[in-house]
N, CA, C and O atoms as CSV, one atom per row, in Angstrom:
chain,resi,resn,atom,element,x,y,z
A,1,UNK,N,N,0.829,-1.189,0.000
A,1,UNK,CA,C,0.000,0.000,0.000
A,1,UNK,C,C,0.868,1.244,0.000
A,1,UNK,O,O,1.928,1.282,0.624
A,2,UNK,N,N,0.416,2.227,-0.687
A,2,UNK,CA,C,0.794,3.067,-0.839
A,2,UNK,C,C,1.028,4.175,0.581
A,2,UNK,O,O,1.929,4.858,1.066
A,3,UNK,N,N,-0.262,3.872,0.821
A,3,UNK,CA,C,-0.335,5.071,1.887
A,3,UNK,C,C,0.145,4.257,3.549
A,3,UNK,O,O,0.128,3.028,3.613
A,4,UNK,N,N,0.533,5.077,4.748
A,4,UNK,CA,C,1.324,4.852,5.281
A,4,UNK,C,C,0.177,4.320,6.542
A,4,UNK,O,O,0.551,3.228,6.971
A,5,UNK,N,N,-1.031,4.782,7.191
A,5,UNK,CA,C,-2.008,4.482,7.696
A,5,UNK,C,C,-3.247,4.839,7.817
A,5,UNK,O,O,-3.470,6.049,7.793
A,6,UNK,N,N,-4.600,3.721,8.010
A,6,UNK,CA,C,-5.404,4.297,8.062
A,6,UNK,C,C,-5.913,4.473,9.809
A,6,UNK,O,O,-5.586,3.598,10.610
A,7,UNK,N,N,-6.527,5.386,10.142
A,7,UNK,CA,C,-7.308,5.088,11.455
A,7,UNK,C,C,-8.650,5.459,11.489
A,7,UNK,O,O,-9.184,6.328,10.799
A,8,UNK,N,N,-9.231,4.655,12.444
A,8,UNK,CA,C,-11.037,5.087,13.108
A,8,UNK,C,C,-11.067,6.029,13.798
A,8,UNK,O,O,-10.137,6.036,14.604
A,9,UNK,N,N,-12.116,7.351,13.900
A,9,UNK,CA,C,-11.853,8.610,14.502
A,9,UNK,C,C,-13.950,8.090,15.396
A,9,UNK,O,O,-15.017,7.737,14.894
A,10,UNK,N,N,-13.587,8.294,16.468
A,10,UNK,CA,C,-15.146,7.280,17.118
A,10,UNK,C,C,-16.021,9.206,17.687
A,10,UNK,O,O,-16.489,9.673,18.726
A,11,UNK,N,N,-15.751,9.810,15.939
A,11,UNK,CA,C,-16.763,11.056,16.380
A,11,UNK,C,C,-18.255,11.375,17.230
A,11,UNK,O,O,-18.626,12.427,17.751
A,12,UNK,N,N,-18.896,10.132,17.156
A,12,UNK,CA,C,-19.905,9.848,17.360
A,12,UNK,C,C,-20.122,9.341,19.238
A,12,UNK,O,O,-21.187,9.059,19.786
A,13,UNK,N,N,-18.891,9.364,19.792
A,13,UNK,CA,C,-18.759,8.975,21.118
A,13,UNK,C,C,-19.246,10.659,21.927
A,13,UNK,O,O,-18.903,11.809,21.651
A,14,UNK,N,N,-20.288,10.027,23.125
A,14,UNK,CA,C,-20.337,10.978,24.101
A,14,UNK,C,C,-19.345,10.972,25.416
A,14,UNK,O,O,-19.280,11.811,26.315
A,15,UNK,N,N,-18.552,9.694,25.232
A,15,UNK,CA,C,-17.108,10.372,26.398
A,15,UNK,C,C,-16.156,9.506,25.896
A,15,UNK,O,O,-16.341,8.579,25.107
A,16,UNK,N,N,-15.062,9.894,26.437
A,16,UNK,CA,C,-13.949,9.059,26.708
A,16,UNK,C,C,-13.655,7.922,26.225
A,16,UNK,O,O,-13.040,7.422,25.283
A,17,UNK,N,N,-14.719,7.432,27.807
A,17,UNK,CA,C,-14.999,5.860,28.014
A,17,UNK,C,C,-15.811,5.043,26.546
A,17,UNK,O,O,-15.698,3.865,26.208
A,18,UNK,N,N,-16.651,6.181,25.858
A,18,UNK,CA,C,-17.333,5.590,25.384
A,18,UNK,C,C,-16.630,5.427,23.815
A,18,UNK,O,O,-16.949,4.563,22.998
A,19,UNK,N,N,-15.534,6.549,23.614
A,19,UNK,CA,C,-14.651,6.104,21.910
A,19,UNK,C,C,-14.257,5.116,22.416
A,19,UNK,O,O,-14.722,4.168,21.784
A,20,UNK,N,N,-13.508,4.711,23.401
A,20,UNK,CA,C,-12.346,3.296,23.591
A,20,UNK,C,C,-13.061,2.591,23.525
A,20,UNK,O,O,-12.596,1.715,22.797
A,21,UNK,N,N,-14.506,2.198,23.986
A,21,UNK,CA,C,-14.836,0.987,23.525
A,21,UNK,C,C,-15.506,1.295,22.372
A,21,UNK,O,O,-15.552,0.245,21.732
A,22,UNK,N,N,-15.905,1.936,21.925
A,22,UNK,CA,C,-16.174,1.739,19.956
A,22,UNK,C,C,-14.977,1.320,19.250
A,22,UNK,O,O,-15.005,0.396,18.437
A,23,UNK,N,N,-13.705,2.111,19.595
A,23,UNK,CA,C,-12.481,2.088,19.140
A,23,UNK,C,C,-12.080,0.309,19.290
A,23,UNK,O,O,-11.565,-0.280,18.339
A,24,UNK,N,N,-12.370,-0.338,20.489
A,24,UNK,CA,C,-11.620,-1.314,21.014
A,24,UNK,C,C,-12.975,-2.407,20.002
A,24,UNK,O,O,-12.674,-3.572,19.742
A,25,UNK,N,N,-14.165,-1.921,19.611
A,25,UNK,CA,C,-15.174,-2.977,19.571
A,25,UNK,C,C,-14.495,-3.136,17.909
A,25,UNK,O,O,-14.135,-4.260,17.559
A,26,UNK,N,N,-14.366,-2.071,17.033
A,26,UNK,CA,C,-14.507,-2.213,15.608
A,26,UNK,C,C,-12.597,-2.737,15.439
A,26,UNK,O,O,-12.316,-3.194,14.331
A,27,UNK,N,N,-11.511,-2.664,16.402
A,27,UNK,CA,C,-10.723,-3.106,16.402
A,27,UNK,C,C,-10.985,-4.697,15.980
A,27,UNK,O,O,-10.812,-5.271,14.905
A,28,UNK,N,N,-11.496,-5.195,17.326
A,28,UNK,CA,C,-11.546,-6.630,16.973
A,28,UNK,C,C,-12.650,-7.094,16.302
A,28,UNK,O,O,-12.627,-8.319,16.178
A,29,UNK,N,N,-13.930,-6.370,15.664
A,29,UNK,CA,C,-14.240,-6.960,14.082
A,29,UNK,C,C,-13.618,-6.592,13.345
A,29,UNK,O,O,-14.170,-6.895,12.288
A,30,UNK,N,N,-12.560,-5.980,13.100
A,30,UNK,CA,C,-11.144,-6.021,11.678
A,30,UNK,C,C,-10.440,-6.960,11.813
A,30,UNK,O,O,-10.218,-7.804,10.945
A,31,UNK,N,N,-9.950,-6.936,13.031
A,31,UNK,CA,C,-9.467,-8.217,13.114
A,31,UNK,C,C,-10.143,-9.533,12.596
A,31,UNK,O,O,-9.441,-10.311,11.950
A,32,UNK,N,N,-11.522,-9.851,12.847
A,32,UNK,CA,C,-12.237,-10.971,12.075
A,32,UNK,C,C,-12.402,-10.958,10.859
A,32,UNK,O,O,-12.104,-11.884,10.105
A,33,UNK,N,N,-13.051,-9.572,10.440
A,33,UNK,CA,C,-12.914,-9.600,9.475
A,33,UNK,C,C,-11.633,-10.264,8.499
A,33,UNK,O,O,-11.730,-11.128,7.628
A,34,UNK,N,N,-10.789,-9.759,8.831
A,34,UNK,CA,C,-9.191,-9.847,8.020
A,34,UNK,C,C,-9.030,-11.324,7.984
A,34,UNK,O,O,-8.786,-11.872,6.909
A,35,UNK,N,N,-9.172,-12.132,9.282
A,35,UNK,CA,C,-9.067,-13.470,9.632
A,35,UNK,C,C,-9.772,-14.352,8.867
A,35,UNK,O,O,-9.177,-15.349,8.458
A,36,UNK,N,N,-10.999,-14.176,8.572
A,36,UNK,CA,C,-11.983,-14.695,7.491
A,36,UNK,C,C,-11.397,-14.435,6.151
A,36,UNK,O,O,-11.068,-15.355,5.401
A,37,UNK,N,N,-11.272,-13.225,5.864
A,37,UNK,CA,C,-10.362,-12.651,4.364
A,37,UNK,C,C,-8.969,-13.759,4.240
A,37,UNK,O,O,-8.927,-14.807,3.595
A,38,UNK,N,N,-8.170,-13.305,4.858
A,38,UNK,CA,C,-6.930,-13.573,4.641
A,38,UNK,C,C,-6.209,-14.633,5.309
A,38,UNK,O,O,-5.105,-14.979,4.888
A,39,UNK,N,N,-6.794,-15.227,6.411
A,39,UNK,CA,C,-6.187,-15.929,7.547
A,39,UNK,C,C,-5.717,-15.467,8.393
A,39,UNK,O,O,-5.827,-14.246,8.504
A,40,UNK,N,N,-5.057,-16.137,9.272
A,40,UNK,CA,C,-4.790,-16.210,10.768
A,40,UNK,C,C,-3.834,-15.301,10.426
A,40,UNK,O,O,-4.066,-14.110,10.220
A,41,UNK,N,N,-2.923,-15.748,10.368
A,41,UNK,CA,C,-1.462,-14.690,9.432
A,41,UNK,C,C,-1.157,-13.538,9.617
A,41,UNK,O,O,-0.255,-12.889,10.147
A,42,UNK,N,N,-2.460,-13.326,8.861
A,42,UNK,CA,C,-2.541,-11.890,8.471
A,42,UNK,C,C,-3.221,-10.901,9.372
A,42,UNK,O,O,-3.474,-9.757,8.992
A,43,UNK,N,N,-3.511,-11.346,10.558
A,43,UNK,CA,C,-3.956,-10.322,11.744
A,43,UNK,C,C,-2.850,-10.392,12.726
A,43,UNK,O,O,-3.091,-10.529,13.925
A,44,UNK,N,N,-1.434,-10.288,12.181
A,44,UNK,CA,C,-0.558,-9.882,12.895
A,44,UNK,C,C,-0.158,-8.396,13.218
A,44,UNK,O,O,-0.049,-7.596,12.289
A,45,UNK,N,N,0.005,-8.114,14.185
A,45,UNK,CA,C,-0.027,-6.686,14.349
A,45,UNK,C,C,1.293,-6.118,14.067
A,45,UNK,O,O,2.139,-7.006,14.181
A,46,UNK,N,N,1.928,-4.712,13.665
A,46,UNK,CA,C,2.805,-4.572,13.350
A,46,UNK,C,C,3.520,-3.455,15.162
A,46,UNK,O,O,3.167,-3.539,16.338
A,47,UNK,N,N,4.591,-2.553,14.450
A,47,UNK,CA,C,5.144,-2.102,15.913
A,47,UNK,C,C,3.942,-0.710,16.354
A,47,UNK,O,O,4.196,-0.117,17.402
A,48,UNK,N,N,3.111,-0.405,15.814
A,48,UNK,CA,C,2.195,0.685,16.208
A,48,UNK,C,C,0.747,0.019,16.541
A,48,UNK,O,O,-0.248,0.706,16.774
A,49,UNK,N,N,0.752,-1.532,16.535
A,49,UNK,CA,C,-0.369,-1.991,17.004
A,49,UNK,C,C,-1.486,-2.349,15.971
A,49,UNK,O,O,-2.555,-2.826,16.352
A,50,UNK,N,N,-1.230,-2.124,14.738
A,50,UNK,CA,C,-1.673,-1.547,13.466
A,50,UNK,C,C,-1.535,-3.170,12.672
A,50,UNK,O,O,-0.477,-3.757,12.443
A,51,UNK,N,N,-3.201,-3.749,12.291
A,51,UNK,CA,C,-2.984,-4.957,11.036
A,51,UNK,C,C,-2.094,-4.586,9.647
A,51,UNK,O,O,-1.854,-3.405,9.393
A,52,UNK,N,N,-1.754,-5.369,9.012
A,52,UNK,CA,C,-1.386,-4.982,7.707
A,52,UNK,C,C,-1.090,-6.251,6.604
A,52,UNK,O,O,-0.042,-6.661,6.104
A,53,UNK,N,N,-2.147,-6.567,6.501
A,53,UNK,CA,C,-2.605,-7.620,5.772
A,53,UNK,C,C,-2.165,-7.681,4.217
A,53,UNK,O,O,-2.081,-6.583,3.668
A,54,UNK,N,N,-1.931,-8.596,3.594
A,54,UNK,CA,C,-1.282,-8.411,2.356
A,54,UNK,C,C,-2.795,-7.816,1.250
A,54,UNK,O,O,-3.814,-8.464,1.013
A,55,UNK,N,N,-2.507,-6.674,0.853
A,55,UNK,CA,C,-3.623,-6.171,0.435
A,55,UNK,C,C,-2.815,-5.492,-0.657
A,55,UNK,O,O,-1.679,-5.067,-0.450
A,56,UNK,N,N,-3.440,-5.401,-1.832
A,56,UNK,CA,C,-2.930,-4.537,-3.118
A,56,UNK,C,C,-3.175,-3.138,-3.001
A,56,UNK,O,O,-2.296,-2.293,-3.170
A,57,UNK,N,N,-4.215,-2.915,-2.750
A,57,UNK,CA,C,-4.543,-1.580,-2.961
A,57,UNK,C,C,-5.208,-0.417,-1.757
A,57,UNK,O,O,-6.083,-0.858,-1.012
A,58,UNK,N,N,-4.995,0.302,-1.678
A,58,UNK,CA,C,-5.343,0.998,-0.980
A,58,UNK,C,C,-7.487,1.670,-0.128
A,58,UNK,O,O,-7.857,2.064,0.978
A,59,UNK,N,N,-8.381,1.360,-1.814
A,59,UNK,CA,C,-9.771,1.286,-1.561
A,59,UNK,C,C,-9.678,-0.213,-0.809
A,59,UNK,O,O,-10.444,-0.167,0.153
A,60,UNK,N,N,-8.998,-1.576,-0.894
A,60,UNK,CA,C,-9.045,-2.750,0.006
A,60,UNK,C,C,-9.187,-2.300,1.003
A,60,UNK,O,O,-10.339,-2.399,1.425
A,61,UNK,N,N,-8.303,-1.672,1.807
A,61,UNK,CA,C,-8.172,-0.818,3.181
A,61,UNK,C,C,-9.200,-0.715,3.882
A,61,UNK,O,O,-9.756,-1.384,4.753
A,62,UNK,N,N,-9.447,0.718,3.094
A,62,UNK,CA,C,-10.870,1.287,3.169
A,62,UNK,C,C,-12.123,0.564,3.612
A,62,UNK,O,O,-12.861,0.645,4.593
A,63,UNK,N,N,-12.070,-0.401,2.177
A,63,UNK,CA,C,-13.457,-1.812,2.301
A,63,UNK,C,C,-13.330,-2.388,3.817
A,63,UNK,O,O,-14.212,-2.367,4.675
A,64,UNK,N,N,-12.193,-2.838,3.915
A,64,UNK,CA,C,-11.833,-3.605,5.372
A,64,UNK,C,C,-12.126,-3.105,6.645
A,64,UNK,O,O,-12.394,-3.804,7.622
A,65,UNK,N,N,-12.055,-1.507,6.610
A,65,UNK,CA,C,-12.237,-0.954,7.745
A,65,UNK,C,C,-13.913,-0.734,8.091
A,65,UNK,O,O,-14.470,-1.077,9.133
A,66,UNK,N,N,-14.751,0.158,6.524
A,66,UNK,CA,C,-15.955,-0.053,6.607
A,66,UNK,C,C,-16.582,-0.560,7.301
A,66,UNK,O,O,-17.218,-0.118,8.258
A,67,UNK,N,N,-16.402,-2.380,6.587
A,67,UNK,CA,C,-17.052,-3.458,6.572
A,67,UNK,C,C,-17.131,-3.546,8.266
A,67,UNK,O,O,-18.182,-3.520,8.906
A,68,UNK,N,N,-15.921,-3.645,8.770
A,68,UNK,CA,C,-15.947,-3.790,10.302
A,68,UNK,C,C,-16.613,-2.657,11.279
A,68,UNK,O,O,-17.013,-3.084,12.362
A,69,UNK,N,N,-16.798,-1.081,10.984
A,69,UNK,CA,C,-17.158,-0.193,11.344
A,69,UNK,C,C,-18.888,-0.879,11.436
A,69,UNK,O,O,-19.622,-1.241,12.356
A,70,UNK,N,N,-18.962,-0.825,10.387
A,70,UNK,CA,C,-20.688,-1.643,9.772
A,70,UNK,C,C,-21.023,-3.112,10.486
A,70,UNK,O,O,-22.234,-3.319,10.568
A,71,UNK,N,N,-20.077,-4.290,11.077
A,71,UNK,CA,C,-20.345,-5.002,11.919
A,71,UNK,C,C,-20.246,-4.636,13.400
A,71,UNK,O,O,-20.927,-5.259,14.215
A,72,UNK,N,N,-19.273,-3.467,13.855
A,72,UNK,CA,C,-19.736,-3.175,14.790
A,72,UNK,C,C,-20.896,-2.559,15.618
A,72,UNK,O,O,-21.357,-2.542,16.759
A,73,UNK,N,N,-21.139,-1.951,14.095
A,73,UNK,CA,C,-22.933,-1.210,14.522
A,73,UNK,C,C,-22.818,0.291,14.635
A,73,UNK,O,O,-23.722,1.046,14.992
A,74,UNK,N,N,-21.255,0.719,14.189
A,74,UNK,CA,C,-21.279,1.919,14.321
A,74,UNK,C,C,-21.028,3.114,13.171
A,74,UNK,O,O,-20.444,4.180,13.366
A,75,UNK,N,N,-21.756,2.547,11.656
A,75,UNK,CA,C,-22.184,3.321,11.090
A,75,UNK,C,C,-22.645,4.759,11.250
A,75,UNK,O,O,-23.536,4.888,12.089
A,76,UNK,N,N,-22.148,6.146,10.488
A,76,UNK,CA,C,-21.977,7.040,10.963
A,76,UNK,C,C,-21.586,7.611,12.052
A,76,UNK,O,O,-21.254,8.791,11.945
A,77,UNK,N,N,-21.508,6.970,13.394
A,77,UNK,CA,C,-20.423,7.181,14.529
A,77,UNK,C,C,-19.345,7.408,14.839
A,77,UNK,O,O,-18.891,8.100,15.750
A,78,UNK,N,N,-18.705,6.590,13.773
A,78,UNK,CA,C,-16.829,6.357,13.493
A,78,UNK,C,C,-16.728,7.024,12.283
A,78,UNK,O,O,-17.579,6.575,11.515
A,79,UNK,N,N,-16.172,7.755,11.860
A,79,UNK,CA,C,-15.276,8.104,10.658
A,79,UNK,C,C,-14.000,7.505,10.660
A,79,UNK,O,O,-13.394,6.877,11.528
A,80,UNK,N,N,-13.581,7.996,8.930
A,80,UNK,CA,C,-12.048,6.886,8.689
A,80,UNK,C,C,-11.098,8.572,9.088
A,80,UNK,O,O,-11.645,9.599,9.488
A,81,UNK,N,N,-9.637,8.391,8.827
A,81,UNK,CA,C,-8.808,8.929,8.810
A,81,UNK,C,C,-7.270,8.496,8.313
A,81,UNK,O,O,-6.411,7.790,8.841
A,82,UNK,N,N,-7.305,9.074,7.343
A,82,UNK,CA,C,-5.760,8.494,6.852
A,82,UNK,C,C,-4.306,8.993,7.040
A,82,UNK,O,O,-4.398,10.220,7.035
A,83,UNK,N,N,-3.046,8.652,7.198
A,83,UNK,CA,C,-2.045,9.353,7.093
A,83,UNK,C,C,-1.405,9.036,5.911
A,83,UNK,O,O,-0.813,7.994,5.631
A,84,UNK,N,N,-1.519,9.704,5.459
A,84,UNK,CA,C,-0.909,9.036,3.213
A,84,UNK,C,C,0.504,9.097,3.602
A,84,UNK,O,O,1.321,8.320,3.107
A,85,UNK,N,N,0.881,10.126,4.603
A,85,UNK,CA,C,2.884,10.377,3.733
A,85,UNK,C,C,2.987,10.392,2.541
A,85,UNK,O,O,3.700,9.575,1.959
A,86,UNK,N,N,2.240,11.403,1.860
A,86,UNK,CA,C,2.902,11.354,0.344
A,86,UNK,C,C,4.541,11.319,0.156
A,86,UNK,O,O,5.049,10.349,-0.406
A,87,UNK,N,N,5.398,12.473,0.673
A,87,UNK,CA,C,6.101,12.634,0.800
A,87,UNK,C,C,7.014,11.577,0.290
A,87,UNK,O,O,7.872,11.826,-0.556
A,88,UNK,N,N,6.780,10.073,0.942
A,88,UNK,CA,C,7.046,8.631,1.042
A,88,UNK,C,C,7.483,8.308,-0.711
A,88,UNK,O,O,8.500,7.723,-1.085
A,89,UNK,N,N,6.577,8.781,-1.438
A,89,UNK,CA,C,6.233,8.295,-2.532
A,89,UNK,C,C,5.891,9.319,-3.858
A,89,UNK,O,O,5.254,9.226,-4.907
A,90,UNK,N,N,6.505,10.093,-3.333
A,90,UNK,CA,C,6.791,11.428,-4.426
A,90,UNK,C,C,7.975,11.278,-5.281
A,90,UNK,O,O,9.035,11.175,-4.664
A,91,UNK,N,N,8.055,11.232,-6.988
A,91,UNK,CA,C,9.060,11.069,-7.418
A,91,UNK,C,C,9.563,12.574,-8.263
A,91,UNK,O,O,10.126,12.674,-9.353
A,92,UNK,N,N,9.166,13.551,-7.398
A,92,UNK,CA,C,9.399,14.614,-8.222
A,92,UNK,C,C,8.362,15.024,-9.388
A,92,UNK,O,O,7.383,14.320,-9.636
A,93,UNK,N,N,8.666,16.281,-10.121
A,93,UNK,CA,C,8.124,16.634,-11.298
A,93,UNK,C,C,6.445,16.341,-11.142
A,93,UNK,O,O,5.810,15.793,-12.043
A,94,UNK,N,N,5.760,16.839,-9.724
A,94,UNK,CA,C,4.528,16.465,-9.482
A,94,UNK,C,C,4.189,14.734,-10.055
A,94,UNK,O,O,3.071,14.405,-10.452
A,95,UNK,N,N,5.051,14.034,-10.012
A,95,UNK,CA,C,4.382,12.720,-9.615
A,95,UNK,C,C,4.744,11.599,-8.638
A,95,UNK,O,O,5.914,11.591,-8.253
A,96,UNK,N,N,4.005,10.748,-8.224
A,96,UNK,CA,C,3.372,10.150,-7.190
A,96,UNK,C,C,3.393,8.860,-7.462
A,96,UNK,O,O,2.352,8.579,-8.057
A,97,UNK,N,N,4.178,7.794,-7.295
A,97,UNK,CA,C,4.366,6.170,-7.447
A,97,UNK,C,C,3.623,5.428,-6.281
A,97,UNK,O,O,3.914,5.152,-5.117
A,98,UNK,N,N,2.767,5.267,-6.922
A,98,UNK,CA,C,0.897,4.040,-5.717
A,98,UNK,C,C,1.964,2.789,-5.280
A,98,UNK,O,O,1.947,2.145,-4.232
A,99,UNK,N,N,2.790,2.673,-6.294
A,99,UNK,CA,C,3.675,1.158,-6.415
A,99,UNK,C,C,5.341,1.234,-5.973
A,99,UNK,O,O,6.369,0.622,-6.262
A,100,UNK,N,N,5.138,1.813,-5.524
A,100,UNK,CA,C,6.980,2.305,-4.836
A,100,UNK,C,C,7.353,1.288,-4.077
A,100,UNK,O,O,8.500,1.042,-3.705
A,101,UNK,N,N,6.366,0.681,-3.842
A,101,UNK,CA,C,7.091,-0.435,-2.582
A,101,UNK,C,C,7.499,-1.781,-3.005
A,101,UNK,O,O,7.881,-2.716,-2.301
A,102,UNK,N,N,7.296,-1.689,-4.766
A,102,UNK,CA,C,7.518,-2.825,-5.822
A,102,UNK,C,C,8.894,-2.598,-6.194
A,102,UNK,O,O,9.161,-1.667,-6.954
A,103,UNK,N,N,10.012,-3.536,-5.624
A,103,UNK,CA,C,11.345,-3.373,-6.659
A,103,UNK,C,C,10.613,-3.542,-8.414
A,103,UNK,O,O,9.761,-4.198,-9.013
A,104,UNK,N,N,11.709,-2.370,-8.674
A,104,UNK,CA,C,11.514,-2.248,-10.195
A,104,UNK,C,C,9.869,-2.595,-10.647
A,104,UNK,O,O,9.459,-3.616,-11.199
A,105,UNK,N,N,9.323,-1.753,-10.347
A,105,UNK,CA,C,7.384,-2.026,-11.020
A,105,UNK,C,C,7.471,-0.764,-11.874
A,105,UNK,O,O,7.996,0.339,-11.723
A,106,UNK,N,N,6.746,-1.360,-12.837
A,106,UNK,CA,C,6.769,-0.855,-14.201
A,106,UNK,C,C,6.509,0.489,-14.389
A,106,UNK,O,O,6.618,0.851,-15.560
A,107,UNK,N,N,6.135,1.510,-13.422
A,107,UNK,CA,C,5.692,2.950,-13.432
A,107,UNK,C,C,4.368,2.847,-13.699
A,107,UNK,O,O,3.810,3.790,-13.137
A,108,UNK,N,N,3.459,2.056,-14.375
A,108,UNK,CA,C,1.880,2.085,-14.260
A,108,UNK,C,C,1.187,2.984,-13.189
A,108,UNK,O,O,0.183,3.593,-13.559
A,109,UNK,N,N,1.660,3.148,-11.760
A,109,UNK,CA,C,0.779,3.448,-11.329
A,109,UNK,C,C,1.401,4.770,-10.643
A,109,UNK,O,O,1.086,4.872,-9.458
A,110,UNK,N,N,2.027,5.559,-11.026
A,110,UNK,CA,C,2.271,6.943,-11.197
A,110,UNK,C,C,1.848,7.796,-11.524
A,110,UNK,O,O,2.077,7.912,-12.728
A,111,UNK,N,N,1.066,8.901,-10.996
A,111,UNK,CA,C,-0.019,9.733,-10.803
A,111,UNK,C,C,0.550,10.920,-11.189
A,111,UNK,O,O,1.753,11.003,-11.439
A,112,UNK,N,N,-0.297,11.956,-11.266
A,112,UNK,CA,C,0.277,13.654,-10.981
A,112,UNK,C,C,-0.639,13.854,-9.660
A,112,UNK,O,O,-1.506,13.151,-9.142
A,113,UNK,N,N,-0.138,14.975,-9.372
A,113,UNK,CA,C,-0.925,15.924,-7.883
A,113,UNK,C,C,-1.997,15.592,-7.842
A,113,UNK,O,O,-2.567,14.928,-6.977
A,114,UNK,N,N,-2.664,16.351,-9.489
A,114,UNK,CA,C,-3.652,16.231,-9.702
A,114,UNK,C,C,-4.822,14.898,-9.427
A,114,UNK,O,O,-5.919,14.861,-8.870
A,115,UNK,N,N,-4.023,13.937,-10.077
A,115,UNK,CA,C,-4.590,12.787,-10.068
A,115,UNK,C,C,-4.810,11.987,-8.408
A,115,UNK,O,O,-5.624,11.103,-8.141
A,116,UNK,N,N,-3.868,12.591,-7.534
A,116,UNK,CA,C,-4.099,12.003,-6.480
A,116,UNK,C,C,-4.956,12.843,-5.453
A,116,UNK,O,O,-5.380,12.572,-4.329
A,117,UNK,N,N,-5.045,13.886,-6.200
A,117,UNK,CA,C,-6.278,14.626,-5.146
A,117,UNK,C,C,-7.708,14.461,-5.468
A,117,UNK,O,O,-8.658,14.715,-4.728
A,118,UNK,N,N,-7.739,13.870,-7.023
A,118,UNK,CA,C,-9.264,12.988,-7.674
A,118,UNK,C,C,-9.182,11.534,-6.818
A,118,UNK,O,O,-10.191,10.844,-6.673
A,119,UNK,N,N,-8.113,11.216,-6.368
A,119,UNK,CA,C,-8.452,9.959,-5.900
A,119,UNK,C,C,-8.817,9.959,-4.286
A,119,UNK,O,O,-9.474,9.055,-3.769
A,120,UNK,N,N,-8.269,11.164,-3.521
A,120,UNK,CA,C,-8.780,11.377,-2.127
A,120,UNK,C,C,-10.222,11.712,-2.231
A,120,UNK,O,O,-10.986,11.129,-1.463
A,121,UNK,N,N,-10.577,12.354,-2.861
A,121,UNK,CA,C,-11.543,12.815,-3.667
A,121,UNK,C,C,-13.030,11.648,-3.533
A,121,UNK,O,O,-14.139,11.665,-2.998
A,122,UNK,N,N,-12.136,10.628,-4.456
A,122,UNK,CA,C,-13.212,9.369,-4.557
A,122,UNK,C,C,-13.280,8.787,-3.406
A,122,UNK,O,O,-14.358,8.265,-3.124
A,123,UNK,N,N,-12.247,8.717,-2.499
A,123,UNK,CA,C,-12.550,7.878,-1.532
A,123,UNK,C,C,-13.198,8.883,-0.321
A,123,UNK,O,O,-13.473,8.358,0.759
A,124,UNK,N,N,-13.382,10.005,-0.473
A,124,UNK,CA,C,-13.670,11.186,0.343
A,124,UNK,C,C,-15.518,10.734,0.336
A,124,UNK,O,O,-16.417,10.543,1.155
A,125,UNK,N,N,-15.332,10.732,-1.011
A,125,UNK,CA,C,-17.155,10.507,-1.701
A,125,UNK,C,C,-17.986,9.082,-1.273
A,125,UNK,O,O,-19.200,8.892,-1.196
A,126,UNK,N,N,-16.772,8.098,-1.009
A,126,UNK,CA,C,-17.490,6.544,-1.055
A,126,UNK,C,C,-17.101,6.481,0.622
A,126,UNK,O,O,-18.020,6.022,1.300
A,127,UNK,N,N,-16.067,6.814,1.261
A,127,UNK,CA,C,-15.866,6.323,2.651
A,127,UNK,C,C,-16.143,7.717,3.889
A,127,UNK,O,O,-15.801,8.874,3.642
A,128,UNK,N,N,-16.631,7.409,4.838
A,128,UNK,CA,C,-16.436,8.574,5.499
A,128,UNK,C,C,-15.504,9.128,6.368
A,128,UNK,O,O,-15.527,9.104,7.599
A,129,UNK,N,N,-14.521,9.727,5.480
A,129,UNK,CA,C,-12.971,9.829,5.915
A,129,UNK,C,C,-13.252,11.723,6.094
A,129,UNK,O,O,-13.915,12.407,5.314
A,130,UNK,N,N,-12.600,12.165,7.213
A,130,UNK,CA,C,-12.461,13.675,7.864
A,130,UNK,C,C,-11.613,13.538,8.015
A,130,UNK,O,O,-11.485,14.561,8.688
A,131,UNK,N,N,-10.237,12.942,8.026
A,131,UNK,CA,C,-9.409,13.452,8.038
A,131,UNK,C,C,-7.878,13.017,7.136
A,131,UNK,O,O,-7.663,11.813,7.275
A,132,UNK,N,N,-7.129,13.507,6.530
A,132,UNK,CA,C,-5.993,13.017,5.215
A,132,UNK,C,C,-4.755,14.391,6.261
A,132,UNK,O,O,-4.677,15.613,6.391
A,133,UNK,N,N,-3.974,13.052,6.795
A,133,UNK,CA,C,-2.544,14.028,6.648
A,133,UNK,C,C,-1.582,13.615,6.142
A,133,UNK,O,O,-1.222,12.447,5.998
A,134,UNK,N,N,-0.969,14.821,5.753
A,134,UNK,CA,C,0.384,14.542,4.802
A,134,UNK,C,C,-0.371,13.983,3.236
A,134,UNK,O,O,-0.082,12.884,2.763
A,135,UNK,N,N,-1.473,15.050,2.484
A,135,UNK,CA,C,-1.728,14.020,1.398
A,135,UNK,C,C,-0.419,14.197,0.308
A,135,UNK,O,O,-0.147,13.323,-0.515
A,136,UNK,N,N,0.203,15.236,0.417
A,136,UNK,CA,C,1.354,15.553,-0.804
A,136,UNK,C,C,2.283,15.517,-0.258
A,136,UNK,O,O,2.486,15.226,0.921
A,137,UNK,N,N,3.226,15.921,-1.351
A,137,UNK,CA,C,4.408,16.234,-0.836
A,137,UNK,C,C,4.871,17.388,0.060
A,137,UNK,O,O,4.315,18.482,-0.040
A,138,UNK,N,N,6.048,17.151,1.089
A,138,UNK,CA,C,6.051,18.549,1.856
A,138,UNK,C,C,7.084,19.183,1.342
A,138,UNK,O,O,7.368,20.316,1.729
């Protein structure tokens, strides 16, 4: 994946007490979720606590987090939030490699500015994400 993380923002909580356990509930349906998807494996956590499941693309993500937001029951409650680090994956001359993390991949998926602010864009429109840091380069 391109982008560096996604997180659940539990807007919809009236305290504290009450994001951590939305936070802690839609945690472990991703976790099932993923487990059903991908296997056991792949709900290994990395050093920020964070799944990272072998996934191609970045709307996968997205789907994954949804889906679990939506089994926890907390549709419109939770919003998404991403940290892109463009920065990560900027090759100059306003463009943007989705596939940087591929030794030698063919440039296919090299964007302009432009193109990657139509794509926050789309996922702005299909997921309910408030918050993108770092979407470009700094």
């Amino acid at each position: 994946l391109a982008m560096q993380e996604f997180m659940i923002l539990p807007t919809g909580a009236s305290s504290f007490t009450e994001a951590m356990r939305m936070g802690s509930e839609v945690y472990h349906h991703l976790k099932s979720v993923i487990k059903g998807r991908f296997g056991l494996d792949a709900t290994a956590v990395g050093d920020e606590g964070g799944f990272a499941p072998n996934i191609l693309n970045n709307k996968d993500a997205l789907n994954l987090i949804q889906e679990a937001i939506e089994k926890a029951g907390y549709t419109g409650k939770i919003e998404i939030g991403m940290d892109v680090a463009a920065s990560e994956f900027y090759k100059g001359a306003n463009t943007y490699d989705l596939d940087f993390k591929t030794r030698n991949n063919d440039g296919s998926q090299k964007i302009s500015g432009d193109q990657l602010r139509d794509l926050y864009m789309e996922f702005c429109n299909e997921f309910p994400i408030t918050s993108i840091e770092d979407p470009f380069d700094q």
